[in-house]
C-alpha positions in Angstrom: -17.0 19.8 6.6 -14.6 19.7 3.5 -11.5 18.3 4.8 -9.3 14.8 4.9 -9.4 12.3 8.0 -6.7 11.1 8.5 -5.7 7.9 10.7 -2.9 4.8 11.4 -0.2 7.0 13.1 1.5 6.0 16.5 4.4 4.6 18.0 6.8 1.9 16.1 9.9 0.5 16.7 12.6 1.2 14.2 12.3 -1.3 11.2 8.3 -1.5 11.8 5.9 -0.5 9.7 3.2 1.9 9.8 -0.1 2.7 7.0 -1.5 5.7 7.0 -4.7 6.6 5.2 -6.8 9.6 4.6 -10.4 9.6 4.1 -12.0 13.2 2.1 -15.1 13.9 3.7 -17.0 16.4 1.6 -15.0 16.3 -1.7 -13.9 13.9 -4.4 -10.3 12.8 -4.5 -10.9 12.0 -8.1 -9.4 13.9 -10.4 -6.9 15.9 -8.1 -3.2 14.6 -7.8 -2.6 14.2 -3.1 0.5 15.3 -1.9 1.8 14.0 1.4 3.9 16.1 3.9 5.7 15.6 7.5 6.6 18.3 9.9 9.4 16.6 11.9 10.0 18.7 16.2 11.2 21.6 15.3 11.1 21.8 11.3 9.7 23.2 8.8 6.7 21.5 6.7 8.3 19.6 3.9 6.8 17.2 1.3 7.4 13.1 1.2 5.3 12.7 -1.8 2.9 13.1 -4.2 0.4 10.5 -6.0 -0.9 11.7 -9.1 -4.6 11.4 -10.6 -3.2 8.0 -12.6 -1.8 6.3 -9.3 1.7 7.1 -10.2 3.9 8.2 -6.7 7.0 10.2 -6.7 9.0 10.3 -3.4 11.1 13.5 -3.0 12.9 12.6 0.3 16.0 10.1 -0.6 16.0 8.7 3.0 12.3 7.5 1.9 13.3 6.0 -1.0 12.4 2.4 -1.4 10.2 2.6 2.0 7.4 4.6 1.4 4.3 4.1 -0.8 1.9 6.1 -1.3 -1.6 4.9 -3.2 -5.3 6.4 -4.0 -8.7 4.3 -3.9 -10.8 6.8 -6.0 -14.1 4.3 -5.4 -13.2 4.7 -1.5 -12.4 8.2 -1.7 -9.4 7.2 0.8 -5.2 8.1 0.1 -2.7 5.7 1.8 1.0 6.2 2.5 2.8 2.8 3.2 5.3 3.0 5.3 8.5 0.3 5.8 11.7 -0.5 7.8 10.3 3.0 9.7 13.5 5.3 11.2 13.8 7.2 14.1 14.3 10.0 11.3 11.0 9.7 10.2 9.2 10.9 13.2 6.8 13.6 12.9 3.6 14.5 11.8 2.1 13.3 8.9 -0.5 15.2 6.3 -2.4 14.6 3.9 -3.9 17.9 1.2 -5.5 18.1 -1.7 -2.2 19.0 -3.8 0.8 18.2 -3.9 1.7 22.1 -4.0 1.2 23.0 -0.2 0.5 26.9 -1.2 -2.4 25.1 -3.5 -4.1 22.9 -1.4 -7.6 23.6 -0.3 -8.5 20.6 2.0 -6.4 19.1 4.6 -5.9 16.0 7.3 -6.1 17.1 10.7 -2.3 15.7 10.8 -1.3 12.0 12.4 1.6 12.0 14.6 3.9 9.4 13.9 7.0 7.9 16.8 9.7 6.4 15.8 11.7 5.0 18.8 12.7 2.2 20.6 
């Protein structure tokens, strides 16, 4: 099956930190630019970030900012998103696709649900 697995999301306390990563079963990563999205309760999809084929991240949400990290492991075929000093904000679930234009993305993670909360 062509998709992403993803894994590392759970419950943190505020100012914790969390790494996600996102294993593609079926494909290569190599050579396609991963985007990163979160649907927060109640929100629309939106995305956090994109990686492209050269390892170089951009971070589209300001809150974010400083905090988040995303990095690629072409030889392991895996995606990460590091994430610091976590937010109550920041809750939601976490994706990983094979773009970092949603409309263009073929293969997806399953989605890892991330708590922020005391």
């Amino acid at each position: 099956q062509l998709q992403f697995v993803e894994s590392g999301g759970g419950l943190v306390e505020p100012g914790g930190s969390l790494r996600l990563s996102c294993v593609a079963s079926g494909f290569s990563i190599f050579g396609r630019n991963i985007g990163w999205f979160r649907q927060a309760p109640g929100k629309e999809r939106e995305k956090i970030s994109c990686i492209n084929v050269r390892g170089v991240t951009t971070i589209y949400i300001d809150s974010m900012k400083g905090r988040f990290t995303a990095s690629r492991d072409n030889a392991k075929n895996t995606v990460s998103l590091q994430m610091t000093d976590v937010k109550p904000e920041d809750t939601g679930s976490y994706y990983c696709a094979s773009s970092c234009t949603a409309a263009l993305a073929a293969y997806w993670g399953q989605g890892t649900p991330v708590t922020v909360s005391s």
